[in-house]
C-alpha positions as CSV (number, residue, x, y, z in Angstrom):
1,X,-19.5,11.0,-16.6
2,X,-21.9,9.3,-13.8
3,X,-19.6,8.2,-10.9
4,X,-21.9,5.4,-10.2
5,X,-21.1,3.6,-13.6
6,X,-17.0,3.9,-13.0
7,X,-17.6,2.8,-9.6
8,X,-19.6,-0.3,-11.6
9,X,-17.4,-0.9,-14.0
10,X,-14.5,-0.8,-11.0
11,X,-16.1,-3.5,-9.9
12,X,-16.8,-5.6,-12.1
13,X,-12.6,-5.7,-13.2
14,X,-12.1,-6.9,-9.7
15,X,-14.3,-9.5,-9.5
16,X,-13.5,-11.0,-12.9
17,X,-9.6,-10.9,-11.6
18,X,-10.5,-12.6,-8.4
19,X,-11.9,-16.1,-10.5
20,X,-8.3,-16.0,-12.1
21,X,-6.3,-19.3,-10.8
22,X,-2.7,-19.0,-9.2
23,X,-1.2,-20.8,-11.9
24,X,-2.7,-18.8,-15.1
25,X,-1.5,-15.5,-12.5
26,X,1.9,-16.8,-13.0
27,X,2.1,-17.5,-16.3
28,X,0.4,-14.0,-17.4
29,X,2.9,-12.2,-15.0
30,X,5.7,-13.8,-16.4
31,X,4.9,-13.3,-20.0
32,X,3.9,-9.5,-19.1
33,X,7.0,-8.9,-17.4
34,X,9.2,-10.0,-20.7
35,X,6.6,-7.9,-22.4
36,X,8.1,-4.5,-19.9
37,X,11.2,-5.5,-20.8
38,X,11.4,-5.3,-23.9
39,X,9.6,-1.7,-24.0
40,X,11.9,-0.4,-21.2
41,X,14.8,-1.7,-23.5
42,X,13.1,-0.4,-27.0
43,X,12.8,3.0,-25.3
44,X,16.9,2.4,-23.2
45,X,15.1,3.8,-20.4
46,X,17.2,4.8,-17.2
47,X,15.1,6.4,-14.5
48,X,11.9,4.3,-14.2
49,X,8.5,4.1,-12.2
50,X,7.0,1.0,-11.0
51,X,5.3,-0.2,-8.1
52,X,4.6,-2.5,-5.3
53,X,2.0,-5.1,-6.1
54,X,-1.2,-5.7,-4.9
55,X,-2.7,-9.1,-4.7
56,X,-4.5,-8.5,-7.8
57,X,-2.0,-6.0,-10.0
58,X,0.7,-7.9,-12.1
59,X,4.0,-8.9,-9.8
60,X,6.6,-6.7,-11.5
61,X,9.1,-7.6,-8.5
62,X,10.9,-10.2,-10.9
63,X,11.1,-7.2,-12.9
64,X,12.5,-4.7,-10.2
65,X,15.4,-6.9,-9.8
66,X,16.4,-7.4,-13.0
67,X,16.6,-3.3,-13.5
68,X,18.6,-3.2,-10.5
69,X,20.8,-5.5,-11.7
70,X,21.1,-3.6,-15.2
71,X,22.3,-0.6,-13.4
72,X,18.8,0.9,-14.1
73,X,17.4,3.6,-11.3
74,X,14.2,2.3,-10.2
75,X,11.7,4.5,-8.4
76,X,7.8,3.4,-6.4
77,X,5.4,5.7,-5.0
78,X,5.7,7.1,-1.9
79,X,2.5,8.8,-0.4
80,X,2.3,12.1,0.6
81,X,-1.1,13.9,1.2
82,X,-3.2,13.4,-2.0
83,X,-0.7,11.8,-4.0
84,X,2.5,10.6,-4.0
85,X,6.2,11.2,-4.6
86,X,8.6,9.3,-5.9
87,X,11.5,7.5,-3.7
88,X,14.3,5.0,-4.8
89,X,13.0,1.4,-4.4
90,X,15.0,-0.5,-1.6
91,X,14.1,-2.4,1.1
92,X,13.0,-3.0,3.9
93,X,9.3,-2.7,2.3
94,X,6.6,-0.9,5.5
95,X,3.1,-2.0,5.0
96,X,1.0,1.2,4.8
97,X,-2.9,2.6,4.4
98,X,-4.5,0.7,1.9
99,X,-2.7,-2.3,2.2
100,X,0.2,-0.8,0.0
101,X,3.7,-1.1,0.8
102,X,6.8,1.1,0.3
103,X,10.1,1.9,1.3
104,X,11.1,4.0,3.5
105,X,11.2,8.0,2.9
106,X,13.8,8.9,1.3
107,X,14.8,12.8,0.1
108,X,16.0,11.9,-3.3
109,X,16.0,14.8,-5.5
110,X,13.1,14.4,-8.2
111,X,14.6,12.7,-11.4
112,X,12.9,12.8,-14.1
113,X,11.6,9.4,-15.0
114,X,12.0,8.0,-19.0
115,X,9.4,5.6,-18.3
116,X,6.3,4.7,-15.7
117,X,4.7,1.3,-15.3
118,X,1.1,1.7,-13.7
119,X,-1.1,-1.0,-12.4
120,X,-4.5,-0.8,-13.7
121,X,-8.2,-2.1,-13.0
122,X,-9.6,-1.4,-16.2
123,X,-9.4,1.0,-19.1
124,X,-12.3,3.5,-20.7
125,X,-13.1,3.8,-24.0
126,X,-10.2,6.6,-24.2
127,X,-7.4,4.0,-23.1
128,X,-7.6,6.2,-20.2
129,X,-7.2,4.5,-16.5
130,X,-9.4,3.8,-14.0
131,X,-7.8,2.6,-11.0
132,X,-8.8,1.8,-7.4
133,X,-10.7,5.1,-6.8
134,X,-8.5,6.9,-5.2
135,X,-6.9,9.7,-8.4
136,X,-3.4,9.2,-6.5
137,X,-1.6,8.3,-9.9
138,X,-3.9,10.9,-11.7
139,X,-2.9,13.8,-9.7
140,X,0.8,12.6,-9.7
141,X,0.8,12.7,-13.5
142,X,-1.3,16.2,-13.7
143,X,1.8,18.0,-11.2
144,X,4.4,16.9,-13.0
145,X,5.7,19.2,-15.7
146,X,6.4,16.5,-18.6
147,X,5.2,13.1,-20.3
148,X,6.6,10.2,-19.2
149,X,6.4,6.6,-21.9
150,X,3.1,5.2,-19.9
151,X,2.9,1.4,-19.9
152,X,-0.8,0.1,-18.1
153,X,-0.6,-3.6,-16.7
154,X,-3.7,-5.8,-16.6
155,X,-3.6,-9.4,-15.5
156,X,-6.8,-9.3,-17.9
157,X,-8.2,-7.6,-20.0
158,X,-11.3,-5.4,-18.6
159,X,-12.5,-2.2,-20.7
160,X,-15.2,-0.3,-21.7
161,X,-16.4,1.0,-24.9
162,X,-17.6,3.6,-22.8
163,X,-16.0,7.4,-21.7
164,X,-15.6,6.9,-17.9
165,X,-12.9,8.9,-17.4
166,X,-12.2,12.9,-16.7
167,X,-9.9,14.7,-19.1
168,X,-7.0,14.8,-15.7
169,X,-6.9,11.2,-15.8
170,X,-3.6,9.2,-17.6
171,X,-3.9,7.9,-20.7
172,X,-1.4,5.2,-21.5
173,X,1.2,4.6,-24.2
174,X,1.0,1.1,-24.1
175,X,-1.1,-1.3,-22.9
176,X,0.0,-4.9,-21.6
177,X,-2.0,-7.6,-20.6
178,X,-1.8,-11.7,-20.9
């Protein structure tokens, strides 16, 4: 795979999602968010990943809030090192590198999650990810011991007919976008 065409393709996700208007960003969150729903309910899964948004990754914090009020365990990344771990969501939310904001550490013991929601910037060829550059989901995936359901979120679509991807990278289950 030639890391200057993923670093292209990266690209060009990102600048397609930043011509998308305010109003069409609300309306595809909102139908993508019923759309997690109704997986996370197909699937009655307890323990569950998701994460804080980004500007340009769907706003699942509508969605956080109404697992929370299900009685559903809802866990976001938490970076350590290379990767990250995963720590109960609660606020107050810190600001951190990258832009990306998390709770504060906790030492919860490691549950095993039923089901992981993971922001994508596009998708290869292999419904495989490619995110910001980083690998911090990848490597997170690669340590742990089992398969999680894997749901990708894409305010739009952006793939490739191409193989971008290495075979450590996640591969998604399902695949929502607006």
């Amino acid at each position: 795979m030639e890391r200057n065409h993923k670093s292209d393709f990266r690209k060009s996700c990102i600048k397609r999602l930043e011509f998308t208007s305010r109003f069409l960003k609300f309306s595809k969150e909102k139908k993508t968010v019923e759309k997690l729903k109704r997986i996370i309910n197909k699937y009655d899964a307890k323990n569950i990943l998701l994460y804080i948004p980004m500007d340009m990754e769907v706003d699942v914090l509508p969605l956080i809030n109404y697992l929370r009020k299900e009685q559903k365990n809802v866990y976001v990344p938490f970076m350590v090192g290379d990767s990250f771990k995963l720590v109960k969501y609660r606020l107050p939310l810190e600001t951190k590198k990258f832009g990306i904001k998390e709770p504060k550490n906790s030492f919860c013991i490691n549950k095993k999650i039923d089901l992981a929601v993971v922001p994508v910037v596009g998708i290869d060829k292999e419904c495989k990810r490619i995110g910001f550059g980083r690998g911090m989901y990848d490597r997170f995936f690669y340590r742990l011991k089992y398969k999680p359901i894997t749901v990708f979120t894409q305010l739009t679509l952006c793939k490739t007919n191409e193989t971008l991807t290495d075979k450590y990278d996640i591969r998604a289950d399902y695949i929502i976008t607006s």
